[in-house]
C-alpha distance (Angstrom), angle and dihedral (degrees) to the residues before:
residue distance angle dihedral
X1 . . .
X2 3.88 . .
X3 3.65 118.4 .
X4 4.00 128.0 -174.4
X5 3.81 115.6 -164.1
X6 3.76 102.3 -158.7
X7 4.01 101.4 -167.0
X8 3.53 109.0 13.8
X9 3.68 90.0 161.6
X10 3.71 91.8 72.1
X11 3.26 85.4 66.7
X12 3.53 103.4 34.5
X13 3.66 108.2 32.8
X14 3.97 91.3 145.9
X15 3.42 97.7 45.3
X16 4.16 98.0 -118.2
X17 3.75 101.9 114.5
X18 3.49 123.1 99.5
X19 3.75 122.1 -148.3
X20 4.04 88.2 -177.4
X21 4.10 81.3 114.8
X22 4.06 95.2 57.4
X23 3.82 78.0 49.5
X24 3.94 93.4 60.6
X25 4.06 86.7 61.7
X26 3.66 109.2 31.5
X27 3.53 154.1 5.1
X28 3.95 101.1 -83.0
X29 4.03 121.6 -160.3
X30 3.78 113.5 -175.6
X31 3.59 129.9 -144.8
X32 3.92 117.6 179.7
X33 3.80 93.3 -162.1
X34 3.69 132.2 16.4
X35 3.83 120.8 -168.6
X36 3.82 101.6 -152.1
X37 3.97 90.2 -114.4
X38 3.74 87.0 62.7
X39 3.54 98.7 53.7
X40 3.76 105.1 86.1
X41 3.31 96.8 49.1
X42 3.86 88.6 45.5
X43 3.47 86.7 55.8
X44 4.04 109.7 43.4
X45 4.20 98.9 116.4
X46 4.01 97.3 20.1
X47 4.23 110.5 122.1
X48 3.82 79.3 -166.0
X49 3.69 140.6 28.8
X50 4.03 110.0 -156.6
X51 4.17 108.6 -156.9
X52 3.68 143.3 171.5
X53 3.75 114.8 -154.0
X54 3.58 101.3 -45.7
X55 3.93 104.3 133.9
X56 3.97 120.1 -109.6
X57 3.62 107.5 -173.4
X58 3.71 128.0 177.6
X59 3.93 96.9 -79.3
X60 3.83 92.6 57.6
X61 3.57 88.4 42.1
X62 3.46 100.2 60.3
X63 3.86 94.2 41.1
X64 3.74 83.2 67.6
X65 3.83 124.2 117.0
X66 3.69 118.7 -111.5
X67 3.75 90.8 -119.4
X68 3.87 86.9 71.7
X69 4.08 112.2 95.4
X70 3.61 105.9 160.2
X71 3.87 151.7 32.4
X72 3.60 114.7 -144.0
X73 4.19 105.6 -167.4
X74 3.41 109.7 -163.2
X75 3.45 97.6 -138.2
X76 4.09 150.0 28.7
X77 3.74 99.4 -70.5
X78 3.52 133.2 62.4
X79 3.85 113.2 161.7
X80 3.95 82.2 115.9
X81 3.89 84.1 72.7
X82 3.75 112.0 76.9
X83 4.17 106.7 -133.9
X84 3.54 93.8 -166.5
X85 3.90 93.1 60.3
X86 3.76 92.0 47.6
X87 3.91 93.9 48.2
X88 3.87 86.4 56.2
X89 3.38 92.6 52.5
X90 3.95 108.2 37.0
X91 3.10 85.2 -113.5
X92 4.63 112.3 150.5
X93 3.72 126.5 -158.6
X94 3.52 139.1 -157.7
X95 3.69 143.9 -162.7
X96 4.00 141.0 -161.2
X97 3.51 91.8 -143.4
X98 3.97 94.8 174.0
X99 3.46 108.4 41.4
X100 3.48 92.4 105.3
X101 3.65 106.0 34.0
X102 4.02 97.4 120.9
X103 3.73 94.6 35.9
X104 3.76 91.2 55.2
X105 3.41 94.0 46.1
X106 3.88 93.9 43.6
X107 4.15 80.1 55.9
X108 3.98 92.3 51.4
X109 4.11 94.8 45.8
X110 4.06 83.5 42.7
X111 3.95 86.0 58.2
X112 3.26 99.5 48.6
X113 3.67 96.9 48.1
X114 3.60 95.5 45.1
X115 4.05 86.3 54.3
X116 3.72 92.4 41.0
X117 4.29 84.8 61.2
X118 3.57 103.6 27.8
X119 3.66 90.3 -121.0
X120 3.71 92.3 158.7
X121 3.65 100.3 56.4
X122 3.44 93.5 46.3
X123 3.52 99.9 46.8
X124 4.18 81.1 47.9
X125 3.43 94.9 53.9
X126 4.39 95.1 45.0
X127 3.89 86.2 54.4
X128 3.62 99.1 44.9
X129 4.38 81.6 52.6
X130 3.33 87.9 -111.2
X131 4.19 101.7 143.5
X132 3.79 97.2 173.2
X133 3.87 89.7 119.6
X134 3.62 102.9 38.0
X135 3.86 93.4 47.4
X136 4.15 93.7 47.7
X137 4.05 95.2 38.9
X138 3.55 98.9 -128.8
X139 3.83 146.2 61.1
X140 3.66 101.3 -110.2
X141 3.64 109.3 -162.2
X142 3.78 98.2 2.2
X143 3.86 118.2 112.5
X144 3.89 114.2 -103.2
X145 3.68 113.8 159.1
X146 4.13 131.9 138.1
X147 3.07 119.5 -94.7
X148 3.88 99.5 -149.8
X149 4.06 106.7 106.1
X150 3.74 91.6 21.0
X151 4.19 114.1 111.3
X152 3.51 127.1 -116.6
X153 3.55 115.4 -156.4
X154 3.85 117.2 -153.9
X155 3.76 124.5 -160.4
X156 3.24 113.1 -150.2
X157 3.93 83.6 10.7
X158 3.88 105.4 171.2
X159 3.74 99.7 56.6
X160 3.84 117.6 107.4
X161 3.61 96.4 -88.3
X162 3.94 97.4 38.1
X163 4.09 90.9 51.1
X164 4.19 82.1 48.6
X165 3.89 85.2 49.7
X166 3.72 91.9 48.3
X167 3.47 90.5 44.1
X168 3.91 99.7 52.1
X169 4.11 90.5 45.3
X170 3.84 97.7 42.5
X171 3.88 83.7 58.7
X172 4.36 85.8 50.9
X173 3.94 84.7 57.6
X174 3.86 92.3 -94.8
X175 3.69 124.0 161.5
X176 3.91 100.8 -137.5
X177 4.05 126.1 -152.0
X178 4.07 124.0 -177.8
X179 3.88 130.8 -150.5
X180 3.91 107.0 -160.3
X181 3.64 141.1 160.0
X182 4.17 115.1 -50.0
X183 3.51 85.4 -107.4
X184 3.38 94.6 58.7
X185 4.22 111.4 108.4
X186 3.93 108.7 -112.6
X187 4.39 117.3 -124.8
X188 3.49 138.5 43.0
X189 3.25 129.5 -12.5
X190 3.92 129.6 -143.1
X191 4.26 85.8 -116.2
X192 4.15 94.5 49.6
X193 3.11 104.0 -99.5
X194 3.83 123.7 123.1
X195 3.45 118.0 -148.3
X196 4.07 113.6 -154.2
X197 3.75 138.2 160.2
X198 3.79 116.9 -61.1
X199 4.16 89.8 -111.9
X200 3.86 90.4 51.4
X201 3.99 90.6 52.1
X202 3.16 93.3 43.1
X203 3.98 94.9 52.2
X204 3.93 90.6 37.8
X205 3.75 103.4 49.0
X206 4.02 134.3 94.4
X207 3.94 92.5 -160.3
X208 3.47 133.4 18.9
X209 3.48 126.5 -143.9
X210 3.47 128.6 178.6
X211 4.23 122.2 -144.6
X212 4.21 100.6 163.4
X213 3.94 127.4 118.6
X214 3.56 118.3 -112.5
X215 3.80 112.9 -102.7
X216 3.81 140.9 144.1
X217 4.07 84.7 -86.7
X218 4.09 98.2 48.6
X219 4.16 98.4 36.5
X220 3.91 95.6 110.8
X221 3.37 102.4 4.2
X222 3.53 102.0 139.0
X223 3.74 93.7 56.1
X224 3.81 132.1 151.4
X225 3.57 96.0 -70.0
X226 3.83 93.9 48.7
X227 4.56 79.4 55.1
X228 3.81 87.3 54.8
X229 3.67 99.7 56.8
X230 3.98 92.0 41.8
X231 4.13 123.6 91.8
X232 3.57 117.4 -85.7
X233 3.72 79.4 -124.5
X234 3.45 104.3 47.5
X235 3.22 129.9 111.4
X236 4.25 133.5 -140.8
X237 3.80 115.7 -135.3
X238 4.40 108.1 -166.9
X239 4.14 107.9 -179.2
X240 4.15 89.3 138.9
X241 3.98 103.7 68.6
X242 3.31 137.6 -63.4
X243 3.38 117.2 -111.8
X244 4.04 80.7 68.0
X245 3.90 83.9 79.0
X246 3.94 127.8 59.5
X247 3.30 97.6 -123.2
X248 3.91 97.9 -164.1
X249 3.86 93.9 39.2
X250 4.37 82.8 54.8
X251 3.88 88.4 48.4
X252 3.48 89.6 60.0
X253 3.82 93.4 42.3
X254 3.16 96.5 54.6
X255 4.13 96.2 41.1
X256 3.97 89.0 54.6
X257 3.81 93.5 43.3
X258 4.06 82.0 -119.4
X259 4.21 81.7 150.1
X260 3.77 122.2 15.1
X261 3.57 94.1 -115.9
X262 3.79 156.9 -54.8
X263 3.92 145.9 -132.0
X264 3.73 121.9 -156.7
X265 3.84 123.1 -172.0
X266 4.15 83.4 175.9
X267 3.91 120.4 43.9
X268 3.81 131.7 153.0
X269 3.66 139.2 56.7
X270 3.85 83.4 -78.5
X271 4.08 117.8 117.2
X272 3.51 86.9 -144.2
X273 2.94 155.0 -31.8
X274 4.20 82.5 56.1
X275 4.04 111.2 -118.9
X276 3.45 105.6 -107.5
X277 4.21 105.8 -93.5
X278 3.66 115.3 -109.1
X279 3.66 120.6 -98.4
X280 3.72 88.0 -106.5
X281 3.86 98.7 41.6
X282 4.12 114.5 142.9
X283 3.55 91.4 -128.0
X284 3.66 87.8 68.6
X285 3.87 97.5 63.1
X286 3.63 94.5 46.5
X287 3.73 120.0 113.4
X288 3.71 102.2 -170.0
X289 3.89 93.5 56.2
X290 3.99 130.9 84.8
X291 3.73 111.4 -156.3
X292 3.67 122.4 -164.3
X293 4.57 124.0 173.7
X294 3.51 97.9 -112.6
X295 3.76 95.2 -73.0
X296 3.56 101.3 149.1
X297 3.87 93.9 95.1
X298 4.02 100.3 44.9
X299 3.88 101.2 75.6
X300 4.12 99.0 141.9
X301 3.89 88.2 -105.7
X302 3.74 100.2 47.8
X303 3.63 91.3 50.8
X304 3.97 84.9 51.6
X305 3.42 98.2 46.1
X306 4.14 92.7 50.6
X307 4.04 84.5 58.8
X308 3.75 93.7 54.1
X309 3.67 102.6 43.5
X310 3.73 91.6 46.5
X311 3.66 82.6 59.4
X312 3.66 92.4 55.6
X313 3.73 94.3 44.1
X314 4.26 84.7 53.7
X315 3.79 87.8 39.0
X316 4.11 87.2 55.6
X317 4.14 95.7 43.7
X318 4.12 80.6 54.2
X319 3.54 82.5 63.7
X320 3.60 101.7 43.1
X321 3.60 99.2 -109.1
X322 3.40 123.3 152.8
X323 4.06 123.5 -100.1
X324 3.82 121.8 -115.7
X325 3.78 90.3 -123.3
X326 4.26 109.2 77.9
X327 3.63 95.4 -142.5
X328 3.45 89.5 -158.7
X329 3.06 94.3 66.7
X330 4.11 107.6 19.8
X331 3.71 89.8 -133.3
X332 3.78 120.8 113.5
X333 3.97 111.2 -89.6
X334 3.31 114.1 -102.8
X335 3.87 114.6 -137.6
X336 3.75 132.6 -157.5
C-alpha cells in the first residue's frame, strides 16, 4: 500500500521518531509540512494518508483521488477530520486513541502539583531576578497546600485517560469525582471514583480537569455558568482541547478571582494543535493561569508509540479489518 505522511514534523520535530514500522506495511512518503493547497497533489497515488492534527475538511476531502481509502490520525482526536466527507466518499478512518494515555495523565497530575506549590510563580519570579522568595524562605501569599484529601473532579472522568487520572491522584490521597455521559449510572464505582451530575462535581471539586472529546455537545461546556457553581478556590485543569472551555467566560473568571485559577495546555477555537494566541491575547496578562502549547502528548515515547500503532492500524486495513471508528455512526467502534 501507498502511504503519504503530510506533517511528519509534528510529530517529529526533534528528529527521534522512527517511521521504520510504517515502512514494514507500506510504501511511506514523508512530508514535514503540508500547506492545505499542496495536499491533493501530495496525495494523487496514496491508498492512505497518515496525519496528526492537521485539519481535513470536506473541500480537501473531496479533492482526493479515488485511490485514497483511509485516514490514519496519528493520535486520539479526530474532530479535525470531517466524517461526513469521508462517508461520501468510502472513505474509513482510524485513530490511536491510547497512545498517550500515561503521558497525558502524567501532564494533568504535573498541573496540579505545580499549582498545588506555586512552582510557576516562583520559578517566574527567580528568572526575572526577582529573589524576594529565596531571600525570606517562604512564599508569602502564594497558595501552597497538599493536595492529598482535596477532590479532583474529572469531566468526562471514566475515559481511558480520566480513569488513569483518577488512578494516579487516588494513589496522592485524592478524593476522585467523574462527570460522564447521561447514560452513565450515578455512585460509586468498584475503582473509587464517584461519578455524579456535572453541577455536583462542579460544586464539590478542588480542581477541575477536563478529559471529554470535542463535539457539538462538549464545545463550551465549561462556560460561565459552569465558573459560578465552582469554588472560589478551585482551580480548572484543560489538557483535552480548547474549544471545550469558554475562553472569554474563563478570562473573566479568572480576572474577578470567580475561581482560584486555571492551567491550559489546549486553548483557542483550534481542534488541535491550538493556533498560536495572538501577541495581545488575555490569557497572556493573567497571573493566576499556567499556559503550556499542547505538550502533554509529545513525551519522546508517546510520539513513538503513535508511529507504531498507526502502522498496525494500516497493517490491519491491508487485511481488511475493520477500523475502530464506525463510520456510520462517527463514534469509536465498539468491540466485543
Amino acid at each position: 500500500m501507498s502511504c503519504v505522511m503530510l506533517n511528519a514534523a509534528r510529530l517529529d520535530y526533534d528528529g527521534r521518531i522512527s517511521f521504520d514500522k510504517v515502512a514494514e506495511v507500506a510504501d511511506v512518503t514523508r512530508f514535514d509540512i503540508s500547506e492545505p493547497s499542496e495536499v491533493a497533489a501530495r496525495v494523487t497515488t496514496a491508498d492512505v494518508v497518515m496525519n496528526k492534527e492537521m485539519p481535513i475538511p470536506a473541500e480537501m476531502i473531496r479533492a482526493f483521488p479515488p485511490s485514497v481509502r483511509l485516514i490514519c490520525e496519528a493520535g486520539t482526536g479526530y474532530n479535525n477530520i470531517d466524517l461526513a466527507a469521508c462517508r461520501e466518499r468510502g472513505i474509513s478512518i482510524c485513530n490511536v486513541p491510547t497512545y498517550a494515555t500515561e503521558a497525558m495523565a502524567h501532564m494533568a497530575i504535573t498541573l496540579i502539583m505545580a499549582i498545588s506549590c506555586s512552582l510557576v510563580p516562583q520559578s517566574q519570579a527567580l528568572h526575572a531576578g526577582n529573589l524576594e522568595y529565596m531571600k525570606q524562605c517562604h512564599l508569602g501569599a502564594l497558595p501552597h497546600f497538599e493536595i492529598t484529601g482535596k477532590t479532583l473532579g474529572l469531566i468526562g472522568g471514566i475515559g481511558t485517560i480520566g480513569l488513569r487520572v483518577a488512578a494516579m491522584s487516588s494513589a496522592l490521597g485524592m478524593r476522585v469525582v467523574a462527570s460522564d455521559l447521561p447514560s452513565t449510572p450515578l455512585g460509586m464505582r468498584a475503582d473509587g471514583v464517584e461519578v455524579v451530575s456535572y453541577d455536583e462535581l462542579l460544586s464539590q471539586s478542588d480542581f477541575v480537569s477536563v478529559h471529554c472529546p470535542l463535539n457539538a455537545h462538549t464545545k463550551g461546556l465549561v462556560d460561565a455558568a459552569s465558573f459560578a457553581k465552582m469554588k472560589p478556590s478551585a482551580y480548572l485543569v484543560n489538557t483535552a482541547r480548547g474549544s471545550i472551555v469558554d475562553q472569554a467566560a474563563l478570562v473573566d473568571a479568572l480576572r474577578s478571582k470567580q475561581i482560584a485559577g486555571a492551567a491550559l495546555d489546549v486553548f483557542g477555537e483550534g481542534s488541535a494543535p491550538p493556533p498560536a494566541l495572538p501577541d495581545d491575547s488575555p490569557l497572556y496578562t493573567l497571573d493566576n493561569l499556567i499556559l503550556t502549547p499542547h505538550i502533554g502528548w509529545q513525551r519522546l515515547e508517546a510520539r513513538q508509540r503513535v508511529v507504531d500503532m498507526c502502522a498496525d492500524n494500516i497493517a490491519a486495513f491491508a487485511r481488511g479489518e475493520p477500523m475502530n471508528i464506525d463510520m456510520e455512526t462517527g463514534l469509536p467502534r465498539v468491540v466485543g
